[in-house]
N, C-alpha and C positions, 0 to 999 in steps of 0.2 A: 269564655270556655278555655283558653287557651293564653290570656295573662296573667300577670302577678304582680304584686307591688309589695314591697320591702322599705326597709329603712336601716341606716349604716349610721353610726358616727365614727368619727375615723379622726386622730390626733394629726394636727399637722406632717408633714416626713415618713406616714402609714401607707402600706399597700395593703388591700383587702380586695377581696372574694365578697359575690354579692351570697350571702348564707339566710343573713336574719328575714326571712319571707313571713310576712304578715297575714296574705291574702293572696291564693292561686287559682286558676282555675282545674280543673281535672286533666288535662293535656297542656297546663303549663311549663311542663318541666323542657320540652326542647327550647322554650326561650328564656331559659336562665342561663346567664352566663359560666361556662364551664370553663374554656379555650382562653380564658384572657383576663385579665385585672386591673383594676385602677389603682393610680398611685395619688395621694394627698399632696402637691409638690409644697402649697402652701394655703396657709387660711390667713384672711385677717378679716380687718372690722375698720370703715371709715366712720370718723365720728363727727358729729356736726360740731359746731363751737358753743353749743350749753350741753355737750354733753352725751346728747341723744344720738342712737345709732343712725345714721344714715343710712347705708348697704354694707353687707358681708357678701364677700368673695369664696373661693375656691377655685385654686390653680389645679388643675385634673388631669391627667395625663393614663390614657388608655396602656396595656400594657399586653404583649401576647406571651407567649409559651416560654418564649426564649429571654422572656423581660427586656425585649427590645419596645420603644415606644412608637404606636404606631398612630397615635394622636393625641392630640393637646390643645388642652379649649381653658379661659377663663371663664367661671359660670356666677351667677350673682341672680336672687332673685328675679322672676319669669325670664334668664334667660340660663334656657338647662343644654347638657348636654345632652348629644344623642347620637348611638351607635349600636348599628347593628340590627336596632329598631327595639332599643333597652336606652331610655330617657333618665338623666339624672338630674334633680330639682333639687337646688338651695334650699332649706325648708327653716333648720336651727342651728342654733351654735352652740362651743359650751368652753371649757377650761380643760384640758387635759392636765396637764402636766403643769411644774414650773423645776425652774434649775436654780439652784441653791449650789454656795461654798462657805464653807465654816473653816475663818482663817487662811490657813493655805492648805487644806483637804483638795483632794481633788474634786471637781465639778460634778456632782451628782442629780439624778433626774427624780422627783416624786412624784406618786401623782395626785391629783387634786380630786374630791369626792362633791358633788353637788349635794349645800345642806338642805332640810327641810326649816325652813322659816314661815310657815303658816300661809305661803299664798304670797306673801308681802314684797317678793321680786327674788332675784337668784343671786345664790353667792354658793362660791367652791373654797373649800379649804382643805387642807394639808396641817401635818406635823412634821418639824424640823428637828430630830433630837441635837443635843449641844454637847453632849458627851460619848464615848463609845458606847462604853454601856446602857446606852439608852434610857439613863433614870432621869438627865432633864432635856425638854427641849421646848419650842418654843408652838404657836398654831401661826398660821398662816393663812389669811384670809382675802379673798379675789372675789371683786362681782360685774368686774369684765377685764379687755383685754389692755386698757388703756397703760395698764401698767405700776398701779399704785395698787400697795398692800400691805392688810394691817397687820401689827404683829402683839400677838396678844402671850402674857406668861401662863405658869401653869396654874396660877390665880384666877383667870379670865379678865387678867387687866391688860390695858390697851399698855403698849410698853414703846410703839416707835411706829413708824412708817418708814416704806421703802419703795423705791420704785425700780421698774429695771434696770441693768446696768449700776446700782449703785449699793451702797452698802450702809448698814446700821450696827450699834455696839449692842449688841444683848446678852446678858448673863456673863458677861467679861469677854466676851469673842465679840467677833467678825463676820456678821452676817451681809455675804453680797446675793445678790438673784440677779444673776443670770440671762435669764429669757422665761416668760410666760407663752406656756404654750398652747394654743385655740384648739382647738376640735372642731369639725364639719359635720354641719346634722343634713343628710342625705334621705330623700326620697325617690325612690329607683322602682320602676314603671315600665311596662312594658303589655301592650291592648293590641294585638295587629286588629280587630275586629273595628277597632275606630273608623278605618276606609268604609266599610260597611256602615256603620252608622253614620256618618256625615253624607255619603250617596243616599241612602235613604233619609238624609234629615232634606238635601236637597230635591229630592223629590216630593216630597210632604210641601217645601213651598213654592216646586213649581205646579203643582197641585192649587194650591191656593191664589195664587196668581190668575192661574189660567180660570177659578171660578169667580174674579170677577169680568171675563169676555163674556159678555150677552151672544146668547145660544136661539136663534130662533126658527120655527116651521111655519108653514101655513099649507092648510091644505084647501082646495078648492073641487068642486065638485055639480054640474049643470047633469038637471033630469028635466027633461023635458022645456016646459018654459019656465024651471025655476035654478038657481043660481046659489050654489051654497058654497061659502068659506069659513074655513075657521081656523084658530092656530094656537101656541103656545111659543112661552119665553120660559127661559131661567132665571131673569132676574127682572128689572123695569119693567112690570107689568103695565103701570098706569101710559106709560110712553108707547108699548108696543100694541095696546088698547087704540091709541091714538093712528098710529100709524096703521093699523085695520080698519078705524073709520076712512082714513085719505086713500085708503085701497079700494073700500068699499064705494065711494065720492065718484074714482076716476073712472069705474067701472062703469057708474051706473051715468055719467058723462061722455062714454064711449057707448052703450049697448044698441044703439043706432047704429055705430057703423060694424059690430061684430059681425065675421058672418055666421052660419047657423051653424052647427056644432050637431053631431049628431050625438043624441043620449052614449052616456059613458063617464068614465071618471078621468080626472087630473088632478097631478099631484108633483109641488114643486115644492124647496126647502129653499133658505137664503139664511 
C-alpha cells in the first residue's frame, strides 16, 4: 500500500531523479524520493577470459539539495544500495554513449541506440558522419563494453575495426574513439510493509514448530466403586494410547492401598 518500484538507466557521469515508477501503491508517494539524487560516478563490466561477463558494478553516490554527497556505496549484483529505506539493485546494463574524433575535430559525444536483431543477443550502434554536411559518415557498432567496434560504410560493408583509445583510416580521415560509455540498469524499491511481512512469516513458523510439541490431557473421574479415565493428544496417539494403559496398570497395582475417596470428580492435565 504504500511502496513503489521504478527502474532508471542512467549513462555513466548521470545524476537522476528516481521519476520512471512502474508500480506504486496508493500512499506511495511520501516514499519516493523528492529531497535528494543519485549520481552514476562510474559503470563498468568485469569480464571473464573467454569473454563472458562476470559482474557489473555501479559506483553510486547519494546526493541531497545542495549536491553535497552524503553517501557512497559500490553496488554489484545482490549487493544493492540502500537509503532512507529506498533500495537500489544492479539489475542491466547497456552502451550509452561512445566519444569519437575525426582527424583533429574536437572530441565529440554520440549516443548509441540499442538494435533490434531478432532475440539473437544485444548490440548498440551509432552514426559517425565524416563530412560537415552530414552527406557521408560511417555506422558504428558495440555489443559490449570491452572495447572493440565495428565500423561498417554506407554500403553495410564491414570496412575496419577499432578499439578504444585507438584509431582507424576511414573514408580518407582519421577516425579515433575515444571512450565507450556504459549505462546502469537500476531497479529501485521501496516496501516498508516487508517488517510486517517477515514478523508474520516468522510467526507462521513459530506456529509450526510449536505444532510438532505433543499436547496432552487426561481426565479421571471415581463414582462410587468405579474408576473412570480418559484423555486426548495432538499428535502420537498410538504412544499416548500406550502410556494410558501404564497409567491404567499402576492404578490398578495401587487400588489396595488408595484410601476411599468420596464420590466426585478430578481433573488433572500434564
Amino acid at each position: 500500500m504504500t511502496g513503489f518500484m521504478a527502474q532508471e538507466m542512467v549513462a555513466s557521469g548521470e545524476t537522476f531523479k528516481v521519476t520512471n515508477i512502474i508500480d506504486a501503491g496508493p500512499w506511495a508517494s511520501p516514499q519516493i524520493p523528492k529531497d535528494w539524487s543519485v549520481r552514476v560516478n562510474r559503470f563498468w563490466i568485469d569480464y571473464s577470459p573467454e569473454g563472458d561477463i562476470n559482474q557489473f558494478y555501479s559506483d553510486l553516490s547519494v546526493l541531497n539539495n545542495q549536491e553535497q554527497e552524503v553517501d557512497q556505496q559500490t553496488i554489484y549484483v545482490n549487493k544493492p544500495l540502500r537509503y532512507r529505506g529506498v533500495t537500489f539493485y544492479q539489475t542491466d546494463w547497456g552502451i550509452a554513449a561512445v566519444q569519437v574524433q575525426v582527424n583533429n575535430s574536437p572530441i565529440f559525444q554520440l549516443p548509441m541506440a540499442k538494435l533490434d536483431i531478432g532475440g539473437q543477443g544485444r548490440i548498440w550502434g551509432t552514426w559517425v558522419p565524416t563530412k560537415p554536411d552530414l552527406s557521408e559518415g560511417v555506422s558504428l557498432l558495440a555489443k559490449d563494453l570491452q572495447g572493440t567496434l565495428l565500423v561498417y560504410d554506407t554500403t553495410g560493408k564491414l570496412v575496419s575495426t577499432v578499439r578504444a583509445g585507438m584509431a582507424t583510416e576511414v573514408n580518407g580521415l582519421t577516425l579515433k574513439v575515444k571512450e565507450v560509455i556504459g549505462s546502469t540498469g537500476l531497479q529501485i524499491k521501496a516496501d516498508p510493509g516487508i517488517p510486517i511481512v517477515y514478523t508474520g512469516f516468522g510467526l507462521l513458523m513459530l506456529g509450526v514448530i510449536m505444532s510438532y510439541v505433543s499436547h496432552s490431557q487426561i481426565w479421571a473421574l471415581q463414582k462410587g466403586d468405579r474408576f473412570y479415565i480418559g484423555g486426548r493428544t495432538n499428535r502420537a496417539q498410538v504412544a499416548f494410547e500406550r502410556e494410558l494403559i501404564d497409567i491404567l496398570d499402576q492404578c490398578e497395582k495401587r487400588s489396595e492401598d488408595l484410601p476411599d475417596v468420596a464420590p466426585g470428580s478430578l481433573v488433572s492435565q500434564s
